[in-house]
TIVO-2410 file (N, C-alpha, C; in nm, 3 decimals):
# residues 181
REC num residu      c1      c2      c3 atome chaine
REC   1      X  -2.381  -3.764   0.326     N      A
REC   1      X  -2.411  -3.626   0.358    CA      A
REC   1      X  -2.297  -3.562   0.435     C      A
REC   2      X  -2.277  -3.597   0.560     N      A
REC   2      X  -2.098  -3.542   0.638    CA      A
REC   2      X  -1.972  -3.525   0.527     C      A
REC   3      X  -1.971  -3.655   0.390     N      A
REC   3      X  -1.865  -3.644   0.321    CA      A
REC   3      X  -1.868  -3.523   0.220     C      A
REC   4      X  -2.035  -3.456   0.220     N      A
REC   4      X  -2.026  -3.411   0.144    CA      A
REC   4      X  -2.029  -3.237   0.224     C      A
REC   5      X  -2.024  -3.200   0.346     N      A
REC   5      X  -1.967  -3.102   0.474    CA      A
REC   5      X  -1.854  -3.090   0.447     C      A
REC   6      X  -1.780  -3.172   0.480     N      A
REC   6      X  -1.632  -3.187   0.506    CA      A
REC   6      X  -1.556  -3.157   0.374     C      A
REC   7      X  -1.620  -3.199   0.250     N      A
REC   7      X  -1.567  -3.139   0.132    CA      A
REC   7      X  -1.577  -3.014   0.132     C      A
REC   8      X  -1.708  -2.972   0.147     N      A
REC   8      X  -1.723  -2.810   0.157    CA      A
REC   8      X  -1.664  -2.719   0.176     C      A
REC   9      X  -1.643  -2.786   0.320     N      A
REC   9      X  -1.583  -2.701   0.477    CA      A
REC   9      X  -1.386  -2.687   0.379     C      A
REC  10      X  -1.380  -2.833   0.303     N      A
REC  10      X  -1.210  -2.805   0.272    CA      A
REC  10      X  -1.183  -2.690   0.184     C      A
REC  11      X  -1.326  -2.729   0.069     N      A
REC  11      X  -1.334  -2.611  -0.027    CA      A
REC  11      X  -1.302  -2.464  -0.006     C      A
REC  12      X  -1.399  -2.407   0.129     N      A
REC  12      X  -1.430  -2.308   0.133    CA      A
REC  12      X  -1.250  -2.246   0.236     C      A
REC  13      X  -1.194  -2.330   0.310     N      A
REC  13      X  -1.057  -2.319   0.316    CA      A
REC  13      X  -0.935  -2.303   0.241     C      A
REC  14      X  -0.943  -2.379   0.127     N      A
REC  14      X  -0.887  -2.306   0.052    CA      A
REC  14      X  -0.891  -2.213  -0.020     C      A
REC  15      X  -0.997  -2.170  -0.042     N      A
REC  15      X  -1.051  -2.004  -0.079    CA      A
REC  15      X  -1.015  -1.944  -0.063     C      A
REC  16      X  -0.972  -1.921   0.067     N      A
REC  16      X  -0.981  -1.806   0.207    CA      A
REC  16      X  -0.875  -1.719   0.114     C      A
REC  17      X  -0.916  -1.608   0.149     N      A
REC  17      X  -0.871  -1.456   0.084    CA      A
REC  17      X  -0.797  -1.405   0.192     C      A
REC  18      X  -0.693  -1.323   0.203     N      A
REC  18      X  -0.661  -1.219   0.291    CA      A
REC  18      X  -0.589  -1.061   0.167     C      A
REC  19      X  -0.570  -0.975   0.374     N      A
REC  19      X  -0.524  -0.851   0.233    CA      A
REC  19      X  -0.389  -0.802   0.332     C      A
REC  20      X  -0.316  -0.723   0.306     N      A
REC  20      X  -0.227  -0.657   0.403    CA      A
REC  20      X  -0.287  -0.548   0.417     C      A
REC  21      X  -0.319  -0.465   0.574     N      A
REC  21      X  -0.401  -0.393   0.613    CA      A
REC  21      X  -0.337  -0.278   0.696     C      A
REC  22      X  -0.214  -0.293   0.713     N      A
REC  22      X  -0.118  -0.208   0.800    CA      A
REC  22      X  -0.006  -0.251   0.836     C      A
REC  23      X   0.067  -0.157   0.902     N      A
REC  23      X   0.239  -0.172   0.945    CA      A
REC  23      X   0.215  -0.114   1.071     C      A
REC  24      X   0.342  -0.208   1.112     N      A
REC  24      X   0.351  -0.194   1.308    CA      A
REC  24      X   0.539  -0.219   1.287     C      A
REC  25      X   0.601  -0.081   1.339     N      A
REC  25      X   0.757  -0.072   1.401    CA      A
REC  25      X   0.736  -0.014   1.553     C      A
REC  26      X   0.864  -0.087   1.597     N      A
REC  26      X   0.928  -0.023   1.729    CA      A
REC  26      X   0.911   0.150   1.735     C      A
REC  27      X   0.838   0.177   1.858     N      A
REC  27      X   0.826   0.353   1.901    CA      A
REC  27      X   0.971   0.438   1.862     C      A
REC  28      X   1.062   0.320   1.887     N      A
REC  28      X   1.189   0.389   1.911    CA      A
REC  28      X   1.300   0.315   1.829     C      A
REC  29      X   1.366   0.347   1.738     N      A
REC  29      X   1.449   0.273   1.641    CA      A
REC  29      X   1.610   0.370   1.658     C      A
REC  30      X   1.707   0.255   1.677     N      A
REC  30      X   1.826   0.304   1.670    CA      A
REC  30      X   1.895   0.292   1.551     C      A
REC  31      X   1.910   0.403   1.457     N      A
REC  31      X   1.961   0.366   1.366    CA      A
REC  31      X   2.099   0.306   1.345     C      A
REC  32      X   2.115   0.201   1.232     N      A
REC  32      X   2.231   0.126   1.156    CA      A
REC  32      X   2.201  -0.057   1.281     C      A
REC  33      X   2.091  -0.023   1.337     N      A
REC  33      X   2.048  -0.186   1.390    CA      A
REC  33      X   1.942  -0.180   1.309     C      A
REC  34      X   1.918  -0.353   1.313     N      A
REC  34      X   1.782  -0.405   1.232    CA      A
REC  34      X   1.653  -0.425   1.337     C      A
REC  35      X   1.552  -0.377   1.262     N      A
REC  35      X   1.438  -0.396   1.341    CA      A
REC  35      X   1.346  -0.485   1.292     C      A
REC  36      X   1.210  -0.492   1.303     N      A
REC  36      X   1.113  -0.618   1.246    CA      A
REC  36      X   1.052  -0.489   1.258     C      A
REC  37      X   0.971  -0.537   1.129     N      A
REC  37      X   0.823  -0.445   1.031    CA      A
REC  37      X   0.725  -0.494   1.077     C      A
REC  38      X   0.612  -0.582   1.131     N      A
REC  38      X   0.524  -0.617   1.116    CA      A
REC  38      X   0.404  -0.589   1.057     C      A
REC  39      X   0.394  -0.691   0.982     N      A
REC  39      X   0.348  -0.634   0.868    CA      A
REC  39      X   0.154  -0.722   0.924     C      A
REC  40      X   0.032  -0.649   0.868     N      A
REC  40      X  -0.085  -0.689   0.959    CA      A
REC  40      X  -0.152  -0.694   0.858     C      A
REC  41      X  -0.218  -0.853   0.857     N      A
REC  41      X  -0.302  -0.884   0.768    CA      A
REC  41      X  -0.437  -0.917   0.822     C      A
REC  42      X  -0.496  -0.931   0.774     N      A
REC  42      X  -0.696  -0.958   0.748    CA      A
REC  42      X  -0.764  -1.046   0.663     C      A
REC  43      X  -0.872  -1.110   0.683     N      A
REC  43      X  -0.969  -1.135   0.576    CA      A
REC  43      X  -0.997  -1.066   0.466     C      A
REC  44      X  -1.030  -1.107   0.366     N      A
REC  44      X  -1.071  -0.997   0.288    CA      A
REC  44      X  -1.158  -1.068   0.205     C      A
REC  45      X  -1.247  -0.989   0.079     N      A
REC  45      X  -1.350  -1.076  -0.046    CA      A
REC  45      X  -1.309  -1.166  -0.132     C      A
REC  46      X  -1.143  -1.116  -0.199     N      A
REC  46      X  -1.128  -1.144  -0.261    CA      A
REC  46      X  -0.987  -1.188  -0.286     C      A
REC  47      X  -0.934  -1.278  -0.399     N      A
REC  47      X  -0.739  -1.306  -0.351    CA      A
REC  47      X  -0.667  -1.236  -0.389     C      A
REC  48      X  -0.565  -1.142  -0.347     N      A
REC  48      X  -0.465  -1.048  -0.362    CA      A
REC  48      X  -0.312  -1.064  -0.339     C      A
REC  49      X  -0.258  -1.072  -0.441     N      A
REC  49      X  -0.114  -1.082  -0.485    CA      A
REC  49      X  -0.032  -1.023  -0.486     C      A
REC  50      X   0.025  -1.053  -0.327     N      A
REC  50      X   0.095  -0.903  -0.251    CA      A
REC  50      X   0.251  -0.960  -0.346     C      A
REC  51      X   0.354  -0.868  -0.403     N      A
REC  51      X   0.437  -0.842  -0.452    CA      A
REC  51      X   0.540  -0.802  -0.354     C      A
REC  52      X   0.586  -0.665  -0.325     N      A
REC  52      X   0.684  -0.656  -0.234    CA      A
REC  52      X   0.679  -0.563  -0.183     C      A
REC  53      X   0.779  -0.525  -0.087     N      A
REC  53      X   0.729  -0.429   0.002    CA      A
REC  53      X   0.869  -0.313  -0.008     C      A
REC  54      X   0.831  -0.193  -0.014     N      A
REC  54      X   1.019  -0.105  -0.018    CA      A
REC  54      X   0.923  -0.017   0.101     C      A
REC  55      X   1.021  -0.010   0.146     N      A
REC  55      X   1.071   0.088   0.291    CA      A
REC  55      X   1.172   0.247   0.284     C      A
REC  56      X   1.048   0.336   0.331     N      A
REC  56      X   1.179   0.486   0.302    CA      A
REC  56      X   1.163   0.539   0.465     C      A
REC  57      X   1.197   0.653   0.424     N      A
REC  57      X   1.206   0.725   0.606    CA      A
REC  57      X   1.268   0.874   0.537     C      A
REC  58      X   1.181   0.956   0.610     N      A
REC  58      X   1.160   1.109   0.597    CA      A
REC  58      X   1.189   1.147   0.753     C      A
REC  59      X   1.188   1.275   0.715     N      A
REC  59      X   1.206   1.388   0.818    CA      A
REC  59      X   1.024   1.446   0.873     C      A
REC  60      X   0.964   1.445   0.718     N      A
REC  60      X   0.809   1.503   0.708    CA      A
REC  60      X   0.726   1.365   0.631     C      A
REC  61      X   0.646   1.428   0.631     N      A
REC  61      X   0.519   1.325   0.600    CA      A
REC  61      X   0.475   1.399   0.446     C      A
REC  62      X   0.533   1.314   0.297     N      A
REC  62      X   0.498   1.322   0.218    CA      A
REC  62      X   0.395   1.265   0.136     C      A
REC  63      X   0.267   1.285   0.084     N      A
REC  63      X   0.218   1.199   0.062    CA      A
REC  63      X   0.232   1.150  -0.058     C      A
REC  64      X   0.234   0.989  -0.014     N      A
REC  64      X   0.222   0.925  -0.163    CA      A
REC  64      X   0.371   0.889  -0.189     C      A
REC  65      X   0.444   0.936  -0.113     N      A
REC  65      X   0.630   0.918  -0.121    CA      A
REC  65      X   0.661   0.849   0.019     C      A
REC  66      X   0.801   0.756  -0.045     N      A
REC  66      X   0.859   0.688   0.038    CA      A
REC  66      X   0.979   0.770   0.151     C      A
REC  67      X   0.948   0.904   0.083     N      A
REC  67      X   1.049   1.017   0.141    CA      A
REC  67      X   1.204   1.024   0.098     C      A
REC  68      X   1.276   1.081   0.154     N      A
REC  68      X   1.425   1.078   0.121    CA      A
REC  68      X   1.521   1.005   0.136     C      A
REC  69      X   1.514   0.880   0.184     N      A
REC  69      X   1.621   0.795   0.238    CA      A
REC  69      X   1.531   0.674   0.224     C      A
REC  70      X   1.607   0.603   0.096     N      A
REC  70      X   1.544   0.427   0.080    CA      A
REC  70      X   1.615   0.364   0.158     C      A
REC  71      X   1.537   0.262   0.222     N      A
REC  71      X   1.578   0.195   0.333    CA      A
REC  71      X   1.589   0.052   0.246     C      A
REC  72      X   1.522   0.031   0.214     N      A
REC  72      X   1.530  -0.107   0.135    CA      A
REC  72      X   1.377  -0.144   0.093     C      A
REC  73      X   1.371  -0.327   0.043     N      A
REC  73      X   1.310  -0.401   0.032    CA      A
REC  73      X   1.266  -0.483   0.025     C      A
REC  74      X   1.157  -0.611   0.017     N      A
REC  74      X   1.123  -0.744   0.029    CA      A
REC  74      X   1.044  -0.795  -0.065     C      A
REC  75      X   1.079  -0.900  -0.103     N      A
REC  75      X   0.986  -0.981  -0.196    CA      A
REC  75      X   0.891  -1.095  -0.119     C      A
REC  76      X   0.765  -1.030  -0.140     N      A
REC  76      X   0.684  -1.100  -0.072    CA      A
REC  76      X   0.625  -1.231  -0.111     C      A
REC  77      X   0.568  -1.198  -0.250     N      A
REC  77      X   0.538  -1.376  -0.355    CA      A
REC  77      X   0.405  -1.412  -0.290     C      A
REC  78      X   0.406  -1.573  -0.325     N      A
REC  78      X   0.266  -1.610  -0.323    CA      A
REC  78      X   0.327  -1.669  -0.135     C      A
REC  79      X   0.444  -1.683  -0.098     N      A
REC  79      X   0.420  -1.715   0.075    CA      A
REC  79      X   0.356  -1.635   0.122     C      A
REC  80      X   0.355  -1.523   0.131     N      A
REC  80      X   0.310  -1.449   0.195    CA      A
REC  80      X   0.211  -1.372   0.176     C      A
REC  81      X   0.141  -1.385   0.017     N      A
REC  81      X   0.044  -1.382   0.008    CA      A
REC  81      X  -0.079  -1.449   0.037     C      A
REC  82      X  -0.193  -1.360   0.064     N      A
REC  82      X  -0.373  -1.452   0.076    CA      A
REC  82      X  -0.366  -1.500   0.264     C      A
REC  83      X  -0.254  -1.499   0.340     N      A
REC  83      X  -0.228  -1.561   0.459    CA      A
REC  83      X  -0.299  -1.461   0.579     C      A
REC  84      X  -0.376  -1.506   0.649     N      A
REC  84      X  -0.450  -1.429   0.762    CA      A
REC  84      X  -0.345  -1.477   0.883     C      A
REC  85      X  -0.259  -1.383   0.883     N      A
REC  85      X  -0.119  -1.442   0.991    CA      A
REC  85      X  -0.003  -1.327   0.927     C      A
REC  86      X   0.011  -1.208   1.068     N      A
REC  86      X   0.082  -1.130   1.063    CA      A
REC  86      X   0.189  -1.181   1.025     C      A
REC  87      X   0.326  -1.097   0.944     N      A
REC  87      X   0.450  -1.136   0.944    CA      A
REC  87      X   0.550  -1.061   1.010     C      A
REC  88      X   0.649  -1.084   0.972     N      A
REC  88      X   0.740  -0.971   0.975    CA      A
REC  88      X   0.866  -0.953   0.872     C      A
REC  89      X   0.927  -0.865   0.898     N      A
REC  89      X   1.004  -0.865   0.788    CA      A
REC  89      X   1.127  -0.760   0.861     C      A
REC  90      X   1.267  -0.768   0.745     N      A
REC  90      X   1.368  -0.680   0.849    CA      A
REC  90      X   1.377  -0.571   0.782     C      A
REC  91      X   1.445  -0.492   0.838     N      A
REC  91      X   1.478  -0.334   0.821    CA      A
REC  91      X   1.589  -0.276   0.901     C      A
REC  92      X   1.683  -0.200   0.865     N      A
REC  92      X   1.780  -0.093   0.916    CA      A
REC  92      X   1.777  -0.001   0.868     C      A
REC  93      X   1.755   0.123   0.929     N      A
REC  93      X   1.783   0.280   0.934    CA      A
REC  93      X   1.941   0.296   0.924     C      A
REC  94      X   1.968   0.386   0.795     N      A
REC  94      X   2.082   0.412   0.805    CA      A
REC  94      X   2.192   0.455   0.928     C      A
REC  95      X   2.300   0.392   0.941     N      A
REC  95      X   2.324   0.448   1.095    CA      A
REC  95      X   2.414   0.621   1.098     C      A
REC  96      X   2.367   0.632   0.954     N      A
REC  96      X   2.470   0.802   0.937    CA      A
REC  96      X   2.297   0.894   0.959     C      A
REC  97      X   2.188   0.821   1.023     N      A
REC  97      X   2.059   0.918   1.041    CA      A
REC  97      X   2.093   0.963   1.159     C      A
REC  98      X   2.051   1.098   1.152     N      A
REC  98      X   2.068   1.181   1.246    CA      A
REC  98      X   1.973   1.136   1.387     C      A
REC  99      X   1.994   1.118   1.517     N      A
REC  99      X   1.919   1.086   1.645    CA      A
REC  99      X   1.866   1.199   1.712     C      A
REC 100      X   1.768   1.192   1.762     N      A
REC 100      X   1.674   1.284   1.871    CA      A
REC 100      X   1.538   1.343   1.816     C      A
REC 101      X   1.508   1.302   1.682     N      A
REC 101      X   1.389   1.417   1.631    CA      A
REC 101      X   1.284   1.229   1.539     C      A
REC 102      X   1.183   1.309   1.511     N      A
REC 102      X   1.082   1.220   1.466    CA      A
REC 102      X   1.077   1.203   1.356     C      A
REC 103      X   1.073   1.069   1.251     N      A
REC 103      X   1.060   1.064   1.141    CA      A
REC 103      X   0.929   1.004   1.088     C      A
REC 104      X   0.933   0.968   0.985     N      A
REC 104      X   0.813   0.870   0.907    CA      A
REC 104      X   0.902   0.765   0.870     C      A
REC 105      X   0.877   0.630   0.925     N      A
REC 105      X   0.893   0.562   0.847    CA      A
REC 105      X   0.738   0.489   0.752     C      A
REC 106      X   0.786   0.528   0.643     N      A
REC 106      X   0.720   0.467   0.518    CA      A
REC 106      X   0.715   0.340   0.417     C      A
REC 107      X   0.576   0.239   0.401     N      A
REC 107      X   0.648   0.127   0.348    CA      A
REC 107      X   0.499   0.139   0.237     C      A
REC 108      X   0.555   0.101   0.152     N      A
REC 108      X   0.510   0.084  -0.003    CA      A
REC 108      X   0.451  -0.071  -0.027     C      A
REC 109      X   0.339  -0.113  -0.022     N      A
REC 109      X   0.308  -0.253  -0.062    CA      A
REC 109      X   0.300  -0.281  -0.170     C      A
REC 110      X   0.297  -0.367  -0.264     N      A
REC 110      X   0.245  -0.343  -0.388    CA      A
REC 110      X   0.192  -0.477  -0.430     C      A
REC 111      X   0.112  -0.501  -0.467     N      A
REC 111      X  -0.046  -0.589  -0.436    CA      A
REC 111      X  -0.104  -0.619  -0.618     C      A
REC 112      X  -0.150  -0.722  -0.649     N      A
REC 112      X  -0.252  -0.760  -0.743    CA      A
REC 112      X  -0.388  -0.789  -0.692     C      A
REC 113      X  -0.465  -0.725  -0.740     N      A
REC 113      X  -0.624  -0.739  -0.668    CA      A
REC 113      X  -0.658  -0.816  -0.744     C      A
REC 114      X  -0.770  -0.933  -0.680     N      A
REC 114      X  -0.882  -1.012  -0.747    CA      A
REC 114      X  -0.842  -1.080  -0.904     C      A
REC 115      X  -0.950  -1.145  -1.013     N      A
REC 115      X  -0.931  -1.250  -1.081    CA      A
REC 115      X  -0.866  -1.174  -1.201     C      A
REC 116      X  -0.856  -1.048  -1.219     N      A
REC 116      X  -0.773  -0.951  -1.324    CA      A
REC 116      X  -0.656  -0.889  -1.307     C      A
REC 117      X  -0.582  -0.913  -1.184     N      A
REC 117      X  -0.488  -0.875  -1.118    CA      A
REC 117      X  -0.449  -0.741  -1.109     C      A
REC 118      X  -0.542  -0.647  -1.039     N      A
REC 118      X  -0.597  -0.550  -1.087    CA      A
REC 118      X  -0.413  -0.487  -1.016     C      A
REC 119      X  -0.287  -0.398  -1.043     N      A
REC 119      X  -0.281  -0.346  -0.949    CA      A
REC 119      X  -0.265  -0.233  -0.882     C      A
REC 120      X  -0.197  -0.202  -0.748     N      A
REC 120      X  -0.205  -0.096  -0.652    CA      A
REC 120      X  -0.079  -0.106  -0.604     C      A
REC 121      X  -0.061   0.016  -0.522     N      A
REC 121      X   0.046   0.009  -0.396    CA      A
REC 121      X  -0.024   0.133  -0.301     C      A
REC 122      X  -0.004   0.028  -0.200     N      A
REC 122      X  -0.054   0.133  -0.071    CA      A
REC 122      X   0.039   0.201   0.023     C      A
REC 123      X   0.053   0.278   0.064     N      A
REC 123      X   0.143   0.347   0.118    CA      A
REC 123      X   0.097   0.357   0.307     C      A
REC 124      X   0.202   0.307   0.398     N      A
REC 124      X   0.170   0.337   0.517    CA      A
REC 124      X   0.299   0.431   0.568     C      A
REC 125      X   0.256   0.523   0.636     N      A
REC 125      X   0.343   0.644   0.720    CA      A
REC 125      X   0.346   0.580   0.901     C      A
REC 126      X   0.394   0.550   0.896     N      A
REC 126      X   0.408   0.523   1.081    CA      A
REC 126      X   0.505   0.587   1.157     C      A
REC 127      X   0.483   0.730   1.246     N      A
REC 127      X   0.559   0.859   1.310    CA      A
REC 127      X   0.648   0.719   1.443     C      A
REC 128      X   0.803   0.746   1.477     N      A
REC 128      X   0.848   0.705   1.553    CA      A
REC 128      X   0.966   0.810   1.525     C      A
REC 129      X   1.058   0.757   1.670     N      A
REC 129      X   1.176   0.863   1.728    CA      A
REC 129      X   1.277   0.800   1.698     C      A
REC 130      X   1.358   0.877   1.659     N      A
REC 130      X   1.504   0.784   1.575    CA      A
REC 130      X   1.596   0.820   1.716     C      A
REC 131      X   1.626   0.693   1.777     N      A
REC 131      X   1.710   0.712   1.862    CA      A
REC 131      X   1.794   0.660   1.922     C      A
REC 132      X   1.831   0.657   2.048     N      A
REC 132      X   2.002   0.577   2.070    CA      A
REC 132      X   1.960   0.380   2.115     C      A
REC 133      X   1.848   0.366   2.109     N      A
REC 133      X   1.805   0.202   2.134    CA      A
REC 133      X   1.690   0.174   2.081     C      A
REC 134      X   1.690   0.011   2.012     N      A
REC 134      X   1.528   0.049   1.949    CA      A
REC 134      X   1.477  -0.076   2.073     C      A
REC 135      X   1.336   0.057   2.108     N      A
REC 135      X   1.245  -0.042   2.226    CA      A
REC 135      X   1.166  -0.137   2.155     C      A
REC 136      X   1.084  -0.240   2.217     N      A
REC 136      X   0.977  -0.317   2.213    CA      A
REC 136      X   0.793  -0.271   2.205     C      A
REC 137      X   0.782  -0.136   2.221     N      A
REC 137      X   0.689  -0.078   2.224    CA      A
REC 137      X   0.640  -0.030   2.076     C      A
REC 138      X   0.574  -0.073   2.036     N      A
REC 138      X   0.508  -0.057   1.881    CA      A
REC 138      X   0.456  -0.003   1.837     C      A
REC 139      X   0.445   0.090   1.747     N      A
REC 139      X   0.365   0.216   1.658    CA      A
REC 139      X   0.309   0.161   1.527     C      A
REC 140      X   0.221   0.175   1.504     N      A
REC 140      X   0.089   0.090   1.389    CA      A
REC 140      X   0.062   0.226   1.302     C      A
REC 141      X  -0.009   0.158   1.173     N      A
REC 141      X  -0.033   0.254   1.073    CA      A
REC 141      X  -0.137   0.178   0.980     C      A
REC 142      X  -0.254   0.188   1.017     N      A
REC 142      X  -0.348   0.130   0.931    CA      A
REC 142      X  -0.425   0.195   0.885     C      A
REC 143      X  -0.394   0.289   0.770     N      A
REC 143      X  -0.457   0.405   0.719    CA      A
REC 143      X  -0.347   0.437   0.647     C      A
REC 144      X  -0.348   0.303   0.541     N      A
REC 144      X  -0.287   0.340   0.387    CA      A
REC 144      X  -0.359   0.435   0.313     C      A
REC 145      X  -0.247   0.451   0.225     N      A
REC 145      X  -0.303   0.614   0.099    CA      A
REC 145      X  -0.264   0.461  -0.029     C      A
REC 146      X  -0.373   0.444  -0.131     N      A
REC 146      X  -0.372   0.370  -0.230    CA      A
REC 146      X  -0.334   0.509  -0.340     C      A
REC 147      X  -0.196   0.522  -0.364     N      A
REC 147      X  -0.143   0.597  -0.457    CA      A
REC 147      X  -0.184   0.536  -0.655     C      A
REC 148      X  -0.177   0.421  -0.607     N      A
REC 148      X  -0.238   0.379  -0.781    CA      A
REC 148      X  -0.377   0.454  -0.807     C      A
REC 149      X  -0.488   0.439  -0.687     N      A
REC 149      X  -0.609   0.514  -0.742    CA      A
REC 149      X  -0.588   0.635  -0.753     C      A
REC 150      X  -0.499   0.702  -0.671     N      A
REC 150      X  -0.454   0.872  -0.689    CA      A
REC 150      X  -0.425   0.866  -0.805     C      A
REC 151      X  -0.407   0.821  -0.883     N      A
REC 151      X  -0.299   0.829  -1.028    CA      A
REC 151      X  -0.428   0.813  -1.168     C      A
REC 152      X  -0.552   0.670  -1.063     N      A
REC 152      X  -0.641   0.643  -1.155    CA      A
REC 152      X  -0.712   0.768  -1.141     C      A
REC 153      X  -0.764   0.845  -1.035     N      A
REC 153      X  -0.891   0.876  -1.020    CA      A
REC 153      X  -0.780   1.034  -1.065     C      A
REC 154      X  -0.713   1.072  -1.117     N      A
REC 154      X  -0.594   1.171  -1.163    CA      A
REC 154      X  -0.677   1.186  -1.359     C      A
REC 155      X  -0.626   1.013  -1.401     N      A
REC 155      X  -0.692   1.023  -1.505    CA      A
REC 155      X  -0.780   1.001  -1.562     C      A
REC 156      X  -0.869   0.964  -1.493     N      A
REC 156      X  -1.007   1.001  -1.527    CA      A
REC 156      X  -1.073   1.117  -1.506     C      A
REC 157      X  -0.997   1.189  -1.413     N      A
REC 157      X  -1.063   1.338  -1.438    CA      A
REC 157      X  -1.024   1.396  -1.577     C      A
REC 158      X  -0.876   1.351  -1.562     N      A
REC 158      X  -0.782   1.426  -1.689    CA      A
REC 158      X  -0.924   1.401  -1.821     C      A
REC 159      X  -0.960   1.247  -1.834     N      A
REC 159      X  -1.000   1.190  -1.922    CA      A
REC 159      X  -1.176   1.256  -1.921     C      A
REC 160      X  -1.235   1.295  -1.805     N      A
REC 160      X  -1.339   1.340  -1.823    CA      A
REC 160      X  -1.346   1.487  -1.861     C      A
REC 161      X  -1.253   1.587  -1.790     N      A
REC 161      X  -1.271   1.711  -1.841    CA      A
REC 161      X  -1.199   1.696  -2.057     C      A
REC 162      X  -1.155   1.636  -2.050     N      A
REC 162      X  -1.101   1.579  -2.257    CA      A
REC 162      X  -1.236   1.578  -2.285     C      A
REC 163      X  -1.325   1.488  -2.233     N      A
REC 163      X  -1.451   1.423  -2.309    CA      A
REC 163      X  -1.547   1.551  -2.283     C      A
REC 164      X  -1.542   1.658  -2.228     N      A
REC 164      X  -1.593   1.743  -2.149    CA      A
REC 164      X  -1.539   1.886  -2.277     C      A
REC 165      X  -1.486   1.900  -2.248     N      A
REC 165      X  -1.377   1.979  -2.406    CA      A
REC 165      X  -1.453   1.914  -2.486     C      A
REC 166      X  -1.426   1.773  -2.553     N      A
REC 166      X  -1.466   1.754  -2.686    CA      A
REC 166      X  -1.607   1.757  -2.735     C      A
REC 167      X  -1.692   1.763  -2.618     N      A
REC 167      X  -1.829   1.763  -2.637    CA      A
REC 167      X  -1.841   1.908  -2.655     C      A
REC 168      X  -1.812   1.997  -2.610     N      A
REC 168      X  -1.822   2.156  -2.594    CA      A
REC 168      X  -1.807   2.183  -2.742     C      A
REC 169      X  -1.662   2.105  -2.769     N      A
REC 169      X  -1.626   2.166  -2.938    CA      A
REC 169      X  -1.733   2.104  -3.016     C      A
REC 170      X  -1.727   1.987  -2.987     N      A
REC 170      X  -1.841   1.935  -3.119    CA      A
REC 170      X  -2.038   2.014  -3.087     C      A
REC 171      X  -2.037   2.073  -2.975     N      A
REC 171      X  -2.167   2.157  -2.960    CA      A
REC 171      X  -2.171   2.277  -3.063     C      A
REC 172      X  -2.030   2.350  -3.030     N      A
REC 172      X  -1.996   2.430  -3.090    CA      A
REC 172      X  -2.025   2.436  -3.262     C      A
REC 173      X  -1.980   2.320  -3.308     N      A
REC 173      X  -1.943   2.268  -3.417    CA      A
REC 173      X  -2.091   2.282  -3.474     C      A
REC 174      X  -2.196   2.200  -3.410     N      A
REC 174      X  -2.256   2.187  -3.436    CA      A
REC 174      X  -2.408   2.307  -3.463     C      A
REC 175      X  -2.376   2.403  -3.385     N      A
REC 175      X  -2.440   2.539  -3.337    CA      A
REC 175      X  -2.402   2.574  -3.491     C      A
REC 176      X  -2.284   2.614  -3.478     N      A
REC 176      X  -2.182   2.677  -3.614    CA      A
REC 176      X  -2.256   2.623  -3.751     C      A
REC 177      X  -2.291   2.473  -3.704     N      A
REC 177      X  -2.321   2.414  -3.887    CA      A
REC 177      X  -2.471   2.424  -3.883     C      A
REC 178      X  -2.573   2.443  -3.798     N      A
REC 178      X  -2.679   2.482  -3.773    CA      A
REC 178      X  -2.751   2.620  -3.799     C      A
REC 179      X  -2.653   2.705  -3.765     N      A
REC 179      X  -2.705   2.840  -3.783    CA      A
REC 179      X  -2.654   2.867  -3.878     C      A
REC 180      X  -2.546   2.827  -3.982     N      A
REC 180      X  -2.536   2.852  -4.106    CA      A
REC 180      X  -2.645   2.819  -4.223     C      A
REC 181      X  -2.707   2.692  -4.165     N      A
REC 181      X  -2.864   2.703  -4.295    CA      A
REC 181      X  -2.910   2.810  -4.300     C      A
***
């Protein structure tokens, strides 16, 4: 009976699901030095096949965009996927960015969901001050924009007002071949 716990207990460990849930940078970033991303993971239902991560940085807060200035990117893979254990990862701000005013930095995940590998990319905006030292004090962003469903839930409207049209015409059609008896 215990041998058959302890199998369980291994089973249900290797299961274990996680998701990437947000981004955490320095308040204060000096550009053309490297900083650490921290990148914040969670439990989750199901296993998700985080891919990689690209990094932009704006002036404004676009949504759904990495903004005007690619910063770079990371290949994340199966290490760093499914793992309930923050990471980090590097980054430099161009050092020809202008200092004293607030930007977005923006990072792009891009993820396979569950047993169909369904996927997405989520987008996090995290506001910090581009300036002459980067501090230790950390700014978080856990309140991704999932731009793939913007795109799905885009065409399925597209696709419902079509089916929405074609039913109208074929009413039409049908009125037309009706009142002609």
């Amino acid at each position: 009976m215990r041998f058959i716990n302890i199998l369980s207990s291994l089973t249900l460990a290797t299961l274990a699901s996680a998701r990437i849930y947000g981004v955490g940078i320095p308040s204060e970033i000096q550009p053309g030095e490297d900083f650490n991303v921290t990148i914040l993971t969670e439990n989750y239902i199901q296993s998700v096949s985080d891919i990689s991560a690209a990094f932009g940085l704006g002036e404004r807060l676009y949504a759904g965009s990495l903004g005007s200035v690619f910063v770079g990117s990371a290949y994340l893979g199966p290490e760093k996927s499914n793992i309930v254990k923050n990471f980090t990862l590097t980054a430099k701000i161009p050092s020809t960015y202008p200092t004293g005013e607030v930007a977005y930095f923006n990072v792009a995940i891009t993820s396979l969901y569950g047993t169909l590998s369904s996927p997405t990319s989520t987008i996090y905006n995290v506001p910090f001050v581009v300036g002459n030292a980067t501090d230790d004090y950390m700014v978080w962003s856990t309140n991704g924009t999932n731009t793939c469903s913007l795109f799905v839930m885009f065409y399925v409207l597209q696709y419902a007002f079509s089916v929405e049209s074609t039913m109208i015409q074929l009413n039409i059609a049908l009125e037309y071949v009706q009142n002609k008896k």
